[in-house]
N, C-alpha and C positions, 0 to 999 in steps of 0.2 A: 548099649544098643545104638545103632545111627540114627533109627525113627519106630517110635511108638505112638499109635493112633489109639484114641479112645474115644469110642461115636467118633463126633466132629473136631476133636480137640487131637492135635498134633505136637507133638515133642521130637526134640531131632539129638544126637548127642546125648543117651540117656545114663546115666550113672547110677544105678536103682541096685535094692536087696531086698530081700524076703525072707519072712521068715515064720516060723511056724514052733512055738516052744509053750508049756506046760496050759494048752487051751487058747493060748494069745496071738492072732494075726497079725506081723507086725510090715510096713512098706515103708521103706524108706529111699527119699529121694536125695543125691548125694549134690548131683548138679542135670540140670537137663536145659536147653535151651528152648524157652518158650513166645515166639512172636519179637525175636530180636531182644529177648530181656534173658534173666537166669533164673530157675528155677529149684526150690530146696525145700525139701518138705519129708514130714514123717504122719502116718495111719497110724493107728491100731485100731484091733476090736477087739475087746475081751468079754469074759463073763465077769458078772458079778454075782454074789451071794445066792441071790434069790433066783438066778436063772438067766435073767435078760440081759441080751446084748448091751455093752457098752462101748460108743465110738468116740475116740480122738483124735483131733487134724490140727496139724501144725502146718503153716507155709508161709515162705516169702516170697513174692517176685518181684524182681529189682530190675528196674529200668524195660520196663516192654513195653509195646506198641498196645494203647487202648483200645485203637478200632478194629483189629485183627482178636485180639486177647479176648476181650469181652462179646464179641463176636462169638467166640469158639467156645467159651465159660457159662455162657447164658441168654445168648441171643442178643444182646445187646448192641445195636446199631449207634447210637447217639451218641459213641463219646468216641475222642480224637485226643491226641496227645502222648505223652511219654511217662511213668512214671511208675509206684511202687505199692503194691499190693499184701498186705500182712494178715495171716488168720490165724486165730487159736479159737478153736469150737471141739466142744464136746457135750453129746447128749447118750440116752441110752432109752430103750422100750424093746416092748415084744414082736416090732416089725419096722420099716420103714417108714411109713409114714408117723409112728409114733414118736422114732429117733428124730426124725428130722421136725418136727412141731414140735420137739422138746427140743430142741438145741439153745445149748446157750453160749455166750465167748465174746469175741471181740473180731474186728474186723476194721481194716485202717486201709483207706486209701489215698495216697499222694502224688499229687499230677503236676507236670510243669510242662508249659505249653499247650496247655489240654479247653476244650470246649467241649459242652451239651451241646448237639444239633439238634435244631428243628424246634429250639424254644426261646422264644423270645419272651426274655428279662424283662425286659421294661415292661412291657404288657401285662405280664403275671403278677408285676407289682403293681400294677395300676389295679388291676381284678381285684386281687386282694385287700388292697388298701378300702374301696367301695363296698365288694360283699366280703365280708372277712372271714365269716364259715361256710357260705354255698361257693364263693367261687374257688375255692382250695383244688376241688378235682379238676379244674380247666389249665393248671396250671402247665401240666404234663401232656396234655391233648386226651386226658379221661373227658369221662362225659360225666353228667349229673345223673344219677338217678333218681326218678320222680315218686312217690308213696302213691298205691292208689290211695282214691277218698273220692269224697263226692266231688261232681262235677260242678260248677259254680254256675 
């Protein structure tokens, strides 16, 4: 295919199969070009024993654009640079959100020429060094949250 959309996530040059054999959903990606990198990957879902779905995901992407990539994957605004993406995750449950709070696997990312926007280093080290466990959520521009309790 020349361009597949999914929601916000665009692929252009797709090399893709499917397949459907003895209960098992199987997709695989052969090559697809994703934010000026490559993209290769395989799905399945099957059943197990007892009934419930089980998912597997395989992918690499090799050499893409961070700020476009991450962008389109997750909303991710703060990161810039070029680099490589690898995942191997599988989990399994009786709906969505049970597959996906039970996932488990690996996940590698490799960047060259690449920045976090919008955080400044030295200062998060500075934070931390002083408060070592309250100031951990400032790091990121979280904010603390306060317990109630009595008022002093």
């Amino acid at each position: 295919s020349g361009r597949v959309v999914v929601r916000k996530t665009e692929l252009r040059r797709v090399a893709a199969t499917m397949s459907l054999r003895s209960g098992a959903f199987t997709l695989s990606i052969g090559e697809a070009q994703f934010h000026g990198g490559t993209l290769r990957g395989h799905a399945a879902v099957s059943g197990q024993a007892n009934g419930t779905p089980k998912v597997k995901v395989e992918a690499n992407i090799s050499d893409f654009d961070h700020a476009g990539g991450f962008a389109a994957l997750a909303g991710i605004q703060r990161m810039d640079g070029k680099g490589t993406l690898s995942l191997a995750l599988e989990g399994s449950g009786k709906h969505m959100q049970a597959i996906t709070n039970g996932l488990s696997g690996k996940v590698t990312l490799a960047a060259k020429d690449g920045a976090l926007n919008g955080i400044n280093v030295e200062q998060a080290l500075r934070r931390l060094e002083r408060k070592a466990l309250s100031g951990a959520a400032d790091v990121l521009g979280g904010r603390r949250c306060r317990r109630p309790g009595p008022s002093p």
